[in-house]
LOMI-485485 format. One record per residue: residue in one letter; x negated, y, z negated of N, C-alpha, C, O in turn. Coordinates in steps of 0.001 Angstrom, whole numbers, padded with zeros to 6 digits, always signed. Atoms other than C-alpha are relative to their C-alpha. Example, Ala and Ser with C-alpha at 12.3 -4.5 7.8 and 13.67 -1.06 7.14 Angstrom:
BEGIN
A-000890-001190+000000-012300-004500-007800-000900+001200+000000-001936+001181-000665
S+000820-001190+000060-013670-001060-007140+000770+001090-000730+000261+002198-000899
This chain:
BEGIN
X-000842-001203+000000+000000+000000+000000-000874+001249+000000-000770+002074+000907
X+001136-000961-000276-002968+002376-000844-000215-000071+001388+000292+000762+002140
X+000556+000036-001324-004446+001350+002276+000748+000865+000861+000267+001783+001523
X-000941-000510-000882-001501+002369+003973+000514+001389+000044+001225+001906+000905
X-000234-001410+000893-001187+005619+002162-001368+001201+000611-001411+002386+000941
X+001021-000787-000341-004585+006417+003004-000182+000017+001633-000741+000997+002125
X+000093-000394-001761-004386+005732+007279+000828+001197-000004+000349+002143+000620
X-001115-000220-000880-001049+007375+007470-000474+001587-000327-000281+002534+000436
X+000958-001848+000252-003253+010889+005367-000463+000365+000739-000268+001529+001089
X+001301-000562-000789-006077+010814+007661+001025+000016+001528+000846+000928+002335
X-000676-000416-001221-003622+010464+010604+000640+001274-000028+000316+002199+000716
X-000433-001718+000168-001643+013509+009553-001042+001142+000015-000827+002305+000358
X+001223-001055+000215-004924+015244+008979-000530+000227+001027-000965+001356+001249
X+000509-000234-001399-006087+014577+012421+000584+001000+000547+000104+002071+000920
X-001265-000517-000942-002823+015578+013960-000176+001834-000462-000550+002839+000141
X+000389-001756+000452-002970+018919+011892-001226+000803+000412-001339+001985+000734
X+001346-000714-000548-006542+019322+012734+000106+000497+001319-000150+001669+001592
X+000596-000322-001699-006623+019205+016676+001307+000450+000314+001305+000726+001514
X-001094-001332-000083-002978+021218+016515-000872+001301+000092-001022+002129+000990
X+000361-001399+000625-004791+023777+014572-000947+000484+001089-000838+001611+001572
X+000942-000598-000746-007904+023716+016902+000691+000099+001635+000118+000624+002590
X+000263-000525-001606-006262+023768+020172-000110+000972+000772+000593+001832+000241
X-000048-001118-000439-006833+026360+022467+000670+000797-000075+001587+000087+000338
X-000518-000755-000214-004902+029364+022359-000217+000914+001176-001391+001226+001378
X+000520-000884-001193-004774+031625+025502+000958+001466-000463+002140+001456-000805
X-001292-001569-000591-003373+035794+025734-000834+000047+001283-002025+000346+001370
X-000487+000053-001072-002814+035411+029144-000036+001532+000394-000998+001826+001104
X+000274-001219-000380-002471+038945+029673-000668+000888-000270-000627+001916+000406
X+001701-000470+000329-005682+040167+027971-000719-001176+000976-000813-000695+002106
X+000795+000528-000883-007593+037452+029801-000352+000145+001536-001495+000118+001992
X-000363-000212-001531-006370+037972+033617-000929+001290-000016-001861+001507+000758
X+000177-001624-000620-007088+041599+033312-001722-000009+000788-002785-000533+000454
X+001544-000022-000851-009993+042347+035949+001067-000126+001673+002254-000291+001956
X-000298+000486-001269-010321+041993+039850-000462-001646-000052-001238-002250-000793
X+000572+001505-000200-010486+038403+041162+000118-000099+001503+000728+000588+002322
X+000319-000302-001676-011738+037155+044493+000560-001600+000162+000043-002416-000601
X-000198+000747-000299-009992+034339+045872-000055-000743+001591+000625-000435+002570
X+000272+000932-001145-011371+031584+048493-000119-001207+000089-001016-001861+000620
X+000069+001158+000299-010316+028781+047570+001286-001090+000078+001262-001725-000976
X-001432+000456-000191-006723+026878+048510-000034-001498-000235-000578-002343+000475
X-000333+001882-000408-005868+023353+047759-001357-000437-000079-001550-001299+000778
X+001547+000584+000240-009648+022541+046856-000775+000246+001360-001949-000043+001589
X+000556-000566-001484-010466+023689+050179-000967+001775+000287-000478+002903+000225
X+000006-001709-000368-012623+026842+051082+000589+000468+001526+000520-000098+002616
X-001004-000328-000962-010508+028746+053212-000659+000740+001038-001851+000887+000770
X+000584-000614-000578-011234+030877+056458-000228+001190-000780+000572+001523-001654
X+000039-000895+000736-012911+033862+055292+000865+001395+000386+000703+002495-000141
X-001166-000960-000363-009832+035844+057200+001015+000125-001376+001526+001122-001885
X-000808+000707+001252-007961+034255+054308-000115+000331-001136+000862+000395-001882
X+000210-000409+001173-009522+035284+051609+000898+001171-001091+001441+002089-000476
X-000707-000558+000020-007773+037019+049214-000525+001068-001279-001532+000622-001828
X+000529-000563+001199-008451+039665+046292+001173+000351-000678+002109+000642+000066
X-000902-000338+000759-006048+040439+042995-000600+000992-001338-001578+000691-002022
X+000601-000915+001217-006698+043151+040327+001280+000390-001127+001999+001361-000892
X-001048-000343+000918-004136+042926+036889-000779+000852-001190-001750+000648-001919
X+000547-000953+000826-004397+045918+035097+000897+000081-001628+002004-000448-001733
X-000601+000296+001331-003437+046293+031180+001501+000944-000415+002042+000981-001520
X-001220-000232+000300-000079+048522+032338+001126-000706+000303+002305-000448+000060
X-001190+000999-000639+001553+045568+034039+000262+000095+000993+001239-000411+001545
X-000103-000342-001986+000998+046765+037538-001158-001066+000584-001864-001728-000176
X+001584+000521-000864-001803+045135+039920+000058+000262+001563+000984+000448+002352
X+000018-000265-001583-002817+045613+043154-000685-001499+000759-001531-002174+000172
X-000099+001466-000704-002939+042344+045811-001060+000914+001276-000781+002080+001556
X+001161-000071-001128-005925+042862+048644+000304-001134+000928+000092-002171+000298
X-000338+000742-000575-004777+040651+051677-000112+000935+001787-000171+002114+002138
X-000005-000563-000928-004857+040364+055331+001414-000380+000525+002021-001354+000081
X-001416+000109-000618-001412+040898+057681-000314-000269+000690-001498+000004+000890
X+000091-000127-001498-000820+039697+061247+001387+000102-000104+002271-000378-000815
X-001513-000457-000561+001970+041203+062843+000202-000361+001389+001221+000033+001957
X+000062+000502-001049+001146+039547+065969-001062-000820+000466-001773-001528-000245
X+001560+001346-000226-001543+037510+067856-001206+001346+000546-002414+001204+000352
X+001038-001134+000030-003369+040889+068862+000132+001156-001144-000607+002113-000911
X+000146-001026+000782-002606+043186+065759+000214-000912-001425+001003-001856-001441
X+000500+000058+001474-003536+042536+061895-000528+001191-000651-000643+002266-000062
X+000380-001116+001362-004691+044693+058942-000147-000734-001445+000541-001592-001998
X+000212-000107+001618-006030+044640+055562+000373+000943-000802-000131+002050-000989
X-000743-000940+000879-003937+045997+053381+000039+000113-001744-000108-000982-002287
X+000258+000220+001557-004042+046649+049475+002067+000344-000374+002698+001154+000305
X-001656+000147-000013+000219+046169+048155-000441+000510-001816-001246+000069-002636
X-000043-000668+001765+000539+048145+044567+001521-000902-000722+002638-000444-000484
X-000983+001053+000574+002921+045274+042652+000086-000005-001581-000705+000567-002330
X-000097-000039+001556+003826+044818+039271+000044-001765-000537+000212-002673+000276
X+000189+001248+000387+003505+041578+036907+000105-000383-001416-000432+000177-002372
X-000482-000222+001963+004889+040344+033524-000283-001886+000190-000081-002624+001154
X+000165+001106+000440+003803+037021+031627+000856-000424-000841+001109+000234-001851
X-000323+000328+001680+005791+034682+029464-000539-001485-000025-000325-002363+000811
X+000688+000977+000169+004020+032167+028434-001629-000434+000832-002719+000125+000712
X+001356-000056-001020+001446+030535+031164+000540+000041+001180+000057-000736+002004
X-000880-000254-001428+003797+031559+034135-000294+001320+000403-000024+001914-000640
X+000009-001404-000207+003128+035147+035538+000944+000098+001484+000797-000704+002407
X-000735-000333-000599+005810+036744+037638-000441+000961+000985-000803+002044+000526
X+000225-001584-001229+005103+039162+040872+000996+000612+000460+001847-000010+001097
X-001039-000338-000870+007252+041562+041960-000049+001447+000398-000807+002278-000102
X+000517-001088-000612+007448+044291+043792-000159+000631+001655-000725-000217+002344
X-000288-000079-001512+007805+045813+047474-001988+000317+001097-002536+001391+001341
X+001444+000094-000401+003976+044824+049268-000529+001226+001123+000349+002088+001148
X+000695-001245-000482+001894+047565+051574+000925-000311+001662+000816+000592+002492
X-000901+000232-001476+004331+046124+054993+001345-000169-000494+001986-000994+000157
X-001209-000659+000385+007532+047179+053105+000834-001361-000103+002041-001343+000139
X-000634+001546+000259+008307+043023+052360+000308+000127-001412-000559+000842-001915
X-000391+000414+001259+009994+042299+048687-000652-001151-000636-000321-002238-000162
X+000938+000985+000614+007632+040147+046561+000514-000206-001210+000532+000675-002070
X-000107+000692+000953+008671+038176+044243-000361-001701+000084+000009-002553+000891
X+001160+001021+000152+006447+035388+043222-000031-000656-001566-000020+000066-002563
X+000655+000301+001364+005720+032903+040230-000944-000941+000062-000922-001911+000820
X+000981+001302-000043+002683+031010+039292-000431-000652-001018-000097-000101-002067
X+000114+001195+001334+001722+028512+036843-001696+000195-000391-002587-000254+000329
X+001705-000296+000732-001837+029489+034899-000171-001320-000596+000414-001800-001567
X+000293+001453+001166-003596+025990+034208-001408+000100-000397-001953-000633-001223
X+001474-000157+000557-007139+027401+034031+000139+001308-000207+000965+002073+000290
X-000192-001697+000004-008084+030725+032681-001416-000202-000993-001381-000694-002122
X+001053-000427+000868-011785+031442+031508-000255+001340+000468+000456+002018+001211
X+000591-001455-000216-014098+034628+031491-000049-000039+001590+000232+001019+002155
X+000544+000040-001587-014989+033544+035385+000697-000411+000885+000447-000369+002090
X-000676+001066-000885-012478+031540+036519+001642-000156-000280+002089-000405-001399
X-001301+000366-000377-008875+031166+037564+000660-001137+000496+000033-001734+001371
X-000261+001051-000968-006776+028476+038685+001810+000372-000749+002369+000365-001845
X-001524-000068+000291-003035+029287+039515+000401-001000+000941-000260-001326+001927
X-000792+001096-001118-000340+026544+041116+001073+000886-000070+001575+001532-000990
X-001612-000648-000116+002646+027920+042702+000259-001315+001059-000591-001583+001908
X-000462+000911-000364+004462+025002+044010-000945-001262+000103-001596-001646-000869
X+000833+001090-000350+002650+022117+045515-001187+000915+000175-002121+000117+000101
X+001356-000143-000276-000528+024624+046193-000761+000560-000918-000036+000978-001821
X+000575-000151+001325-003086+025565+043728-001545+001075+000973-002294+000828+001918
X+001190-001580+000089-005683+029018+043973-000712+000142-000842-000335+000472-001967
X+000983+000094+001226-008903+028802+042303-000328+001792+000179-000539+002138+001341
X+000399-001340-000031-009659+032585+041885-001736+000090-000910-002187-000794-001638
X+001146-000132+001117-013156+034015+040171-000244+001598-000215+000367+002400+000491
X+000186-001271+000758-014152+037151+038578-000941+000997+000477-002118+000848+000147
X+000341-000808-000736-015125+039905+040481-000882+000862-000741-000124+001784-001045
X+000431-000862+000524-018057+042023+038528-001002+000585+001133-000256+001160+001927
X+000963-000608-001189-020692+043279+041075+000746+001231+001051+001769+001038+001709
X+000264-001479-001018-020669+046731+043120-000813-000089+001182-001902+000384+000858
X+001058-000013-000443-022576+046300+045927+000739+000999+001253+000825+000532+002388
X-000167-000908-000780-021287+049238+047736-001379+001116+000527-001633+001427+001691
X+001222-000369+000298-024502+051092+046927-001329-000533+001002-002365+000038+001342
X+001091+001270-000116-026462+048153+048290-000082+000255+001921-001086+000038+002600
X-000706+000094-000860-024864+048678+051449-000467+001083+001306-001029+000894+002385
X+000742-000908-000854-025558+051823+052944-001018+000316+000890-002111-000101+000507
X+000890+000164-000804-027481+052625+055798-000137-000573+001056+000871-001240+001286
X+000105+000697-001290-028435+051275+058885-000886-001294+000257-002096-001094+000150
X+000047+001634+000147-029077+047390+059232-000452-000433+001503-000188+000246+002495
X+000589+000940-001545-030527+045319+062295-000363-001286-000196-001219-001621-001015
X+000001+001355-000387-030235+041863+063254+000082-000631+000976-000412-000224+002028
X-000466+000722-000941-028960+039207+065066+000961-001043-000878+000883-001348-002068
X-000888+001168+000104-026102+036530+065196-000154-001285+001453-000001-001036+002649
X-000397+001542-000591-026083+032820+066826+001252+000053+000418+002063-000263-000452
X-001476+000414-000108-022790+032827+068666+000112-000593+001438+000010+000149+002414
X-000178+000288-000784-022212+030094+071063-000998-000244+000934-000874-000201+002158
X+000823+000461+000036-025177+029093+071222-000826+001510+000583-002014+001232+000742
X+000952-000722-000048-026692+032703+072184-000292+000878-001412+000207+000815-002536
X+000744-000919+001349-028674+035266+069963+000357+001325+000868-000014+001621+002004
X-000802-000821-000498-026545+038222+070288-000734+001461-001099-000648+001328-002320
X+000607-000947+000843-028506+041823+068888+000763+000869-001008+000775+001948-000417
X-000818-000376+000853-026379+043229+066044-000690+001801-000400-001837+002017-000008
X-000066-001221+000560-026645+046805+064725+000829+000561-000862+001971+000699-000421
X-001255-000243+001414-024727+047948+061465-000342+001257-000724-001386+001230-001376
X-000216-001130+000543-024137+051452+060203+000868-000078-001165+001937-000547-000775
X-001117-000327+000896-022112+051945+056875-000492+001412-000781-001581+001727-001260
X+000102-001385+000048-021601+055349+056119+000917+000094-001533+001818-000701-001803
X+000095-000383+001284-021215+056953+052398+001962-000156-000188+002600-000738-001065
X-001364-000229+000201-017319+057933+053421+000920-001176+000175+002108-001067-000127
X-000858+001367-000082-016049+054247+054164+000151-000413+001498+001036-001194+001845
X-000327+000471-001173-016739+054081+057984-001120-001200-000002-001802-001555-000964
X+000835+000931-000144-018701+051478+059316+000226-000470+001266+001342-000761+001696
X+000486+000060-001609-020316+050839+062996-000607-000480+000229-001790-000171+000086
X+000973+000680-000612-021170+047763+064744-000028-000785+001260+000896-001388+001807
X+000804-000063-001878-023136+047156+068204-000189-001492-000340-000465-002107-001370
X+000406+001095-000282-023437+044191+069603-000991-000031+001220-000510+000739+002051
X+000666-000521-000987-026035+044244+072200-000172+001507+000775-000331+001805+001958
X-000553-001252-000158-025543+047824+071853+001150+000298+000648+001087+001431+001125
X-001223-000053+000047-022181+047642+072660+000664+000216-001121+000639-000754-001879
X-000950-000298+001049-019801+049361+069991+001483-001279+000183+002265-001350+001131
X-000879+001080+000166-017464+046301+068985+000924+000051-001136+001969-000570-001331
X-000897-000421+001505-016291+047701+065595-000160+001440-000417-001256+001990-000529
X+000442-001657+000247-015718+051377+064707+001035-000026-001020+002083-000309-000440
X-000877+000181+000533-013576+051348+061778-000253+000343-001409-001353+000720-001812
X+000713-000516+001657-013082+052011+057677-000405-001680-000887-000061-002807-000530
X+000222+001464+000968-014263+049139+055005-000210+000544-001270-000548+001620-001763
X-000427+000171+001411-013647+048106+051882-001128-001093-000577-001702-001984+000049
X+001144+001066+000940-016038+046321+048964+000659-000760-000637+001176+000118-001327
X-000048+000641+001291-014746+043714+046539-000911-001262-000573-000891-002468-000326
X+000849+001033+000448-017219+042149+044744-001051-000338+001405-001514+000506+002172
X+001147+000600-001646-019585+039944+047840+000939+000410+001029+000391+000799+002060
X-001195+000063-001127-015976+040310+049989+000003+001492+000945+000432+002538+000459
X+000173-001181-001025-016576+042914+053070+000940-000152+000823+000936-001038+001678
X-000790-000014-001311-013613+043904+054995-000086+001627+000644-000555+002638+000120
X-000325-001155-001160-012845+046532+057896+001338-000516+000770+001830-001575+001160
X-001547-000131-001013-009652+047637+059660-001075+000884+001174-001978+001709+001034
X+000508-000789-001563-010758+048817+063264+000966-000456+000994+001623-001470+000756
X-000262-000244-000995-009349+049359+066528-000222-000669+001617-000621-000059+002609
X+000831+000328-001038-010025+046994+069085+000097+000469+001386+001083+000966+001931
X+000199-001120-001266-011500+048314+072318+000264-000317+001217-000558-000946+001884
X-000760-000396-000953-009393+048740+074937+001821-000737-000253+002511-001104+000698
X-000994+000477+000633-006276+047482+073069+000649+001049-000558+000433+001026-001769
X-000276-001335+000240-004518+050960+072641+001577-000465-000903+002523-001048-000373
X-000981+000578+000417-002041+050417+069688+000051-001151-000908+000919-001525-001696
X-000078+001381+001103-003166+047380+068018-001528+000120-000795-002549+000683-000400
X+001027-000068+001156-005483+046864+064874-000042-001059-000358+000824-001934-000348
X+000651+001593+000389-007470+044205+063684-000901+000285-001497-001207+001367-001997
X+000577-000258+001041-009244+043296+060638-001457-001245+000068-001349-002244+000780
X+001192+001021+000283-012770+041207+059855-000276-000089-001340-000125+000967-001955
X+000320-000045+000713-013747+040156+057134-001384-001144-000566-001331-002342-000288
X+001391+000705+000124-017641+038881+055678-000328-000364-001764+000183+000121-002774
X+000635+000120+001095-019477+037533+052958-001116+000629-000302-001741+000324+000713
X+001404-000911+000788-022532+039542+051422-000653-000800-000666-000137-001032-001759
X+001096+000022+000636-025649+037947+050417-001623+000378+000577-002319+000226+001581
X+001288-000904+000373-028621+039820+049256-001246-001131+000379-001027-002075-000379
X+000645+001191+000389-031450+037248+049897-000931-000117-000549-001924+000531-000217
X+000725-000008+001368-033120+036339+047023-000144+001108-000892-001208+001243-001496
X+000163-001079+000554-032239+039548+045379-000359+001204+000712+000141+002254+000309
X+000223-000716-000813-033797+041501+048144+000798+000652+000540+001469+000125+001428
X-001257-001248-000297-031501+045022+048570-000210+000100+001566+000715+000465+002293
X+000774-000574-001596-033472+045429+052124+000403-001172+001033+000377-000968+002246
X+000163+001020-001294-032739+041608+053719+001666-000518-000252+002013-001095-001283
X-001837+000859+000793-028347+040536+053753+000008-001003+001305-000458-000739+002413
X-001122+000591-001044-026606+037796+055716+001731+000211-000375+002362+000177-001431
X-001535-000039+000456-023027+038236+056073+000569-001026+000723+000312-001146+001920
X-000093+001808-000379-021491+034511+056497+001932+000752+000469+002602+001723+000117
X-001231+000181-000523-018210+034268+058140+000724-001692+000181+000354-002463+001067
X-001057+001980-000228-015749+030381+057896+000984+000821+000669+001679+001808+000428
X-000981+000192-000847-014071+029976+060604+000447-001386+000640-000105-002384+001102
X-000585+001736-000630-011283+027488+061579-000335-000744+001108-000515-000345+002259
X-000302+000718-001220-011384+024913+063465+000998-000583+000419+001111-001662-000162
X-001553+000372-000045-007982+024148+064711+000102-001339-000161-000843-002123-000073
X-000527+001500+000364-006261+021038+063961-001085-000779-001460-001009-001995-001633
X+000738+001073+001263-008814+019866+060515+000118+001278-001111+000884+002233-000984
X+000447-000719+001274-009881+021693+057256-001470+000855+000005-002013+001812-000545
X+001771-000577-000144-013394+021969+058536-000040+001418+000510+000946+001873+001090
X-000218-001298-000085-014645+025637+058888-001492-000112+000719-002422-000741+000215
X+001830-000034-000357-018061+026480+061589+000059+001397-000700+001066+001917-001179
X+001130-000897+000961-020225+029213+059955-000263+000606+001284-000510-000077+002279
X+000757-000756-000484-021178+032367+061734-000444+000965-000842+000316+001716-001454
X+001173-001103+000759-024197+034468+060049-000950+000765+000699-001737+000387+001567
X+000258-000865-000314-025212+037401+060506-001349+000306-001133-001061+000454-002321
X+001128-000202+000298-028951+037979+059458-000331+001457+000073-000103+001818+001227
X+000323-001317+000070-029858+041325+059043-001098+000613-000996-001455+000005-002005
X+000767-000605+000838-032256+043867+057595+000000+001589+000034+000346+002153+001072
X-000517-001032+000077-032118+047215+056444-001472+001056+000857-002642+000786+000584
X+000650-000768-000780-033965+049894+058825+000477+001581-000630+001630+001856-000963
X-000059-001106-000283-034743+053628+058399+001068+000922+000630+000823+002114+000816
């Protein structure tokens, strides 16, 4: 009977213990920040795809995404939305930057200092934590080359203090347009040329290499129709006078 007295203590004691210690989350202190998302269904996505979210501590946020409104016109647009938590569910709602009604819910099953992971239905968005500036980094005039299609095509890259940004392809102007920083994530809205009326968007990855402010590639995933698989175009560059 002791015996029995004494499992059924230490079982209650457990039970109370790893109650007491389990995690607790505030959900809406934690989120707060930008986050950069490229990641769908365990998949990395095209980097057209990519997406950015920033929840701020009045219950608003702003959504970073690209539109197509057709097969020759797109944009990157930033949508000013609002967002309330109860529990580990967060709600979106709100009318997005192409005048659509958003309302949205998603299910929070990860949530650290770095890392996100929301499911909304069957699909699941690993997000991560946006701290880096590299707007700074940026500036100036750049020279390279890109591999496309099996040639070596001469690149030239201007980004200018006010948010334009200008780039030659074999000295050919191919992008004249404004851009945006988040975190490594480089986009531009531009104008494509001779397409009077329609707008397009690109968007790159940023790395520094090996720390070096003076040497970037900017990586681009792109689909390959019909699979998951994504080819790689990089852009090698270095910063010039």
């Amino acid at each position: 009977m002791k015996r029995k007295l004494l499992l059924c203590t230490i079982t209650l004691f457990l039970a109370v213990f790893f109650f007491s210690c389990k995690e607790q989350h505030n959900y809406q202190k934690e989120i707060q920040g930008k986050w950069l998302c490229q990641e769908v269904n365990n998949f990395i996505v095209p980097t057209s795809e990519a997406f950015v979210v920033e929840f701020r501590s009045d219950m608003s946020m702003m959504k970073a995404a690209g539109h197509t409104f057709s097969a020759d016109s797109s944009l990157w647009i930033e949508s000013r939305l609002n967002y309330d938590i109860e529990e580990n569910e967060i709600f979106i709602s709100g009318q997005n930057g192409v005048g659509e009604q958003v309302n949205e819910k998603y299910v929070i099953q990860i949530s650290t200092s770095s890392k996100l992971l929301f499911e909304q239905g069957n699909n699941s968005y690993i997000l991560y934590r946006i701290n880096d500036n590299i707007i700074e980094n940026l500036l100036g005039n750049w020279e390279g080359f890109v591999v496309r299609n099996a040639d070596t095509v001469s690149i030239d890259m201007q980004f200018s203090a006010i948010g334009e940004l200008l780039l030659k392809e074999n000295d050919v102007t191919t992008i004249l347009g404004t851009y945006k920083v988040y975190g490594n994530l480089l986009t531009v809205n531009f104008m494509p040329a001779n397409k009077n009326g329609y707008s397009a968007y690109q968007n790159w990855l940023v790395n520094f290499e090996n720390g070096n402010e003076n040497k970037m590639s900017l990586i681009q995933y792109l689909p390959i129709a019909g699979t998951h698989d994504l080819s790689v175009l990089k852009y090698s560059l270095a910063r010039v006078d």
